[in-house]
N, C-alpha and C positions, 0 to 999 in steps of 0.2 A: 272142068277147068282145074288143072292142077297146079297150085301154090307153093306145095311144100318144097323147098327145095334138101330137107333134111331124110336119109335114107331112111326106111321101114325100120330095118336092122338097126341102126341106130337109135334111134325113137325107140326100139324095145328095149334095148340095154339102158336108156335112161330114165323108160320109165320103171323099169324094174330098182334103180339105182333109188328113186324116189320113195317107193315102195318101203323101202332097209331102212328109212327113215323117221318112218310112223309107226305109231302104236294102235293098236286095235280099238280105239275107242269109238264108242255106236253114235252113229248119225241120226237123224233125224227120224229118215223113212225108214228104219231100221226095224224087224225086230218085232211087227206087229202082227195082234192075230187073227184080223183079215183088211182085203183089200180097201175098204174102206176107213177103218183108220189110218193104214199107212197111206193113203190119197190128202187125209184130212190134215195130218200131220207134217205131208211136205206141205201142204198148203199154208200152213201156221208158219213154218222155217222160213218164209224169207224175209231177210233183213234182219234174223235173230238169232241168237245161240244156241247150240244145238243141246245143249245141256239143260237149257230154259225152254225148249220146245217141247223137249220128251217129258219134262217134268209137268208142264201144264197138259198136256194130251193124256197123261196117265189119269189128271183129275177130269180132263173132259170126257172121257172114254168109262166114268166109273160111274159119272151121270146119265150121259147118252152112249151105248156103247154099241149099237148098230143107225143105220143108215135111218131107219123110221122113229127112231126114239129122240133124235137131232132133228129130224124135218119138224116135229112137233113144238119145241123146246123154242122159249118165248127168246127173242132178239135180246135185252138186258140180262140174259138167264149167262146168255152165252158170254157176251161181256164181261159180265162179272167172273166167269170161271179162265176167260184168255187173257185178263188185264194184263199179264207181265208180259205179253207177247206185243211187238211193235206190231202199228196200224189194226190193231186189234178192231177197232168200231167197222171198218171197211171188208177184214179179214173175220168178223163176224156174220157181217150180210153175205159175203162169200160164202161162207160157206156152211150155212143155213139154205140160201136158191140154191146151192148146188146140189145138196141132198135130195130137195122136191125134184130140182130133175134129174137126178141118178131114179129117182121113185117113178118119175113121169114117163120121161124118156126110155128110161133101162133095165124096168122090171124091178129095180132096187138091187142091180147090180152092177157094180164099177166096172163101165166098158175098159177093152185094155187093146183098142184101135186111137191111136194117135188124133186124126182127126177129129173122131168124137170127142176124146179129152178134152180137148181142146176148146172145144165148144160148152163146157160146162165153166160156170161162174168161178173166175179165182183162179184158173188153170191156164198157165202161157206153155210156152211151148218147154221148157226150161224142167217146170214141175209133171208135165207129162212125158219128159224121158227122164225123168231121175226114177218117177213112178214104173214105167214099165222096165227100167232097167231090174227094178228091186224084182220081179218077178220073169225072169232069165228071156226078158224080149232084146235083141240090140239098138242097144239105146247108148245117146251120151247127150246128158243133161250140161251146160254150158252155163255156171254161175258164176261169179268175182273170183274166185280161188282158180275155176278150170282157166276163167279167160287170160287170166294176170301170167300165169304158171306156161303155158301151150304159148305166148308171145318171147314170154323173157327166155326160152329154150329154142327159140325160132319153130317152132312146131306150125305155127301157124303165121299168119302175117296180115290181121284184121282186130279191131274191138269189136266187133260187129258178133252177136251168140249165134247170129245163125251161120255163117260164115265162117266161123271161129267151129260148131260142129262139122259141120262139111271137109271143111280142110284136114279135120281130126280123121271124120272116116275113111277118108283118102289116103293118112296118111297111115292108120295101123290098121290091121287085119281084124276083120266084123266078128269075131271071138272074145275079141276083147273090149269090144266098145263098152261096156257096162261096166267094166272094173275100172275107168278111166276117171268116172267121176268121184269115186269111195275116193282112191288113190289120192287126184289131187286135192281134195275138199280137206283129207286128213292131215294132207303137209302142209294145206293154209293153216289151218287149224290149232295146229303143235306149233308149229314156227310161228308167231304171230310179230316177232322182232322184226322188222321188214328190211336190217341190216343185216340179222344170222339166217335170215332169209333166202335173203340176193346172195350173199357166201354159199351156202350150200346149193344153189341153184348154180352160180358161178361154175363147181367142183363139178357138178352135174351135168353141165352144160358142153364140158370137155371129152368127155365119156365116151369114143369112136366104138 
């Protein structure tokens, strides 16, 4: 079922317009040196700064820094090293069971099939395509910044994240679905004015 009523071609010139906008700075699942911290790491990000993520994962990763040395690691231990991170107590039991079963289930390796992701403690559907995007799978993870951004440029025509992806992959070309979420996550990000916001969205919005 197709929504979009905005052209491919178009949709590319604006998101590239979007693009000229931002500044490289590193996100969350960024940058790690393997798949299970960057799992652990989008897992910590939501709801929190992405500056205050990487900083507290550098300290958890220096303690626990593969998958069995975290399964081990006492519930308070972890606590105490995620405090600055929101829902932290909740996002600790996360993701502690989710190690035992990465260990149980996976051999102690982070599956990188969607379903199975999904199926592990702490993992929507959201942190399971930001994750396989980071590792060149086509993915487009769907969080506050993609959904707000993809509506106010008529890209999509839903609140709804599953919804709001489908409509996305319908509407640009499966090459680029992984750079879709760096993009718009970095111009929530930098813009955070939500009046020089809607302005530069506005300019962007005209862009044939």
């Amino acid at each position: 079922m197709k929504i979009n009523k905005i052209s491919e071609k178009r949709a590319l010139k604006q998101l590239e317009a979007l693009k000229n906008e931002i500044p490289l700075i590193r996100l969350a699942g960024e940058r790690w040196e393997t798949p299970f911290q960057t799992l652990i790491s989008i897992i910590l990000s939501a709801r929190t700064r992405d500056e205050i993520t990487i900083k507290v994962c550098k300290n958890l990763f220096e303690n626990f820094p593969n998958v069995e040395k975290l399964s081990k690691a006492k519930l308070k231990k972890i606590e105490k090293l995620i405090n600055p991170i929101n829902f932290y107590h909740n996002k600790s039991k996360n993701i502690l069971n989710c190690t035992k079963e990465i260990i149980k289930r996976f051999d102690s390796k982070v599956p990188k099939n969607f379903e199975e992701l999904i199926s592990l403690p702490g993992v929507g559907r959201k942190t399971a395509n930001v994750f396989l995007s980071e590792f060149n799978h086509d993915a487009i993870g769907v969080d506050t910044h993609v959904n707000y951004i993809s509506n106010y440029l008529k890209w999509v025509n839903s609140k709804k994240p599953e919804i709001v992806e489908e409509s996305l992959k319908e509407l640009f070309p499966k090459k680029i679905w992984s750079e879709i979420n760096p993009i718009l996550v970095r111009f929530g990000k930098t813009h955070t004015s939500k009046i020089k916001k809607n302005d530069l969205l506005d300019k962007i919005k005209k862009i044939r």
